[in-house]
N, C-alpha and C positions, 0 to 999 in steps of 0.2 A: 455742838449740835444738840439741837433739844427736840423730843419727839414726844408726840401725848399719845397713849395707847389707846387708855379711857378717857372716854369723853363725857361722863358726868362730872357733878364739884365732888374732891374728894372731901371738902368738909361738911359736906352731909353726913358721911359716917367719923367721921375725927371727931373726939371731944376737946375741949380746953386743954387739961395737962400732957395729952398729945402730941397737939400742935403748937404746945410751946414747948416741947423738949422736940419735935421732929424739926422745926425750925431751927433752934439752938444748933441743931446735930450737923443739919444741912451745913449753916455758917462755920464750924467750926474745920466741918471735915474739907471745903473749899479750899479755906482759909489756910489748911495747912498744905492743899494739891498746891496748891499756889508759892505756898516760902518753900515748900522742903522738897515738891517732887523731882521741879524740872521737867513738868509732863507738856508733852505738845497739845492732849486732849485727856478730856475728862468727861462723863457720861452721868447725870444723875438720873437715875430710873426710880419712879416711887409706884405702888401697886396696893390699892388698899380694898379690903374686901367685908363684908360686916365681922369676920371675926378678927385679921389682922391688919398691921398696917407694916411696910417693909422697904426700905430704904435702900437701895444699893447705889455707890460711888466709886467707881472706877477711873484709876487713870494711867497713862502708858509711861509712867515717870520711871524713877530710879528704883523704884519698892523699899521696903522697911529696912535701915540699918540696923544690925544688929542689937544695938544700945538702945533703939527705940520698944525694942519687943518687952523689956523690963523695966527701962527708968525712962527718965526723960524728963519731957513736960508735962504740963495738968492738962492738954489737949486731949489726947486718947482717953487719961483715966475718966476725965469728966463723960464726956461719949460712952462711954461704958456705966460711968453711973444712971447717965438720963437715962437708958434702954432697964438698967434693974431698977429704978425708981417706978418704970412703969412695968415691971414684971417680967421684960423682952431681955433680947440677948444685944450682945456687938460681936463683930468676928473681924480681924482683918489678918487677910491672908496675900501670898504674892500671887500676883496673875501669872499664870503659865507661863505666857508672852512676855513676862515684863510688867512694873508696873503692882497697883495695889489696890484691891476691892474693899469696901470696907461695907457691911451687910448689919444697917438697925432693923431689926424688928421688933415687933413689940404688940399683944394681942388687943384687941378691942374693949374686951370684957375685964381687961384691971380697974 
C-alpha cells in the first residue's frame, strides 16, 4: 500500500547527496524485505521537513535474527554508513507485532 501524506515535491527541500543515499537506502532496505523477511507487507513512509528528512520501512516479516544484529552482510552496515555520511542516524528495531522498522534519518543542514 502506498499512501502520500504530503502533497508538495519533497525534492524541493532534498539536496543531491541526500537523495542519492535516501534512494540507495530505499533499495537496499526493499531489497532485503524481499530475500530475508518473508513479510506479506511492507510500508515506506518518508516525511521531510526543511530541517530533516526521515525514512521509515516497516514490514510484518520474520524480524532480525540474531546473527544479523552483529555480522552479516554489507546491506545494514552500508545503510548505516549513507545515514552517518550524511550526519543522520539508522536504527533497526523489532516491531512489537512482529516484523522490523528500520528508521533513516538524516538532517537537512549537513
Amino acid at each position: 500500500m502506498i499512501a502520500c501524506v504530503q502533497a508538495w515535491p519533497v525534492d524541493t527541500l532534498l539536496s543531491g547527496p541526500v537523495v542519492e543515499h535516501l534512494l540507495a537506502t530505499v533499495r537496499e532496505a526493499l531489497t532485503n524485505v524481499g530475500k530475508h523477511a518473508q513479510a506479506a507487507r511492507a510500508s515506506v513512509r518518508l516525511s521531510v521537513d526543511p530541517t530533516r528528512c526521515r525514512l521509515v520501512i516497516a514490514d510484518d516479516g520474520l524480524g532480525l535474527p540474531e546473527a544479523t544484529h552483529g555480522s552479516g552482510g554489507l546491506g545494514l552496515p552500508n545503510l548505516r554508513h549513507r545515514a552517518e555520511k550524511c550526519k543522520g542516524t539508522l536504527s533497526i528495531e523489532e516491531a512489537p507485532e512482529g516484523g522490523t522498522v528500520l528508521t533513516w534519518s538524516v538532517p537537512l543542514d549537513a
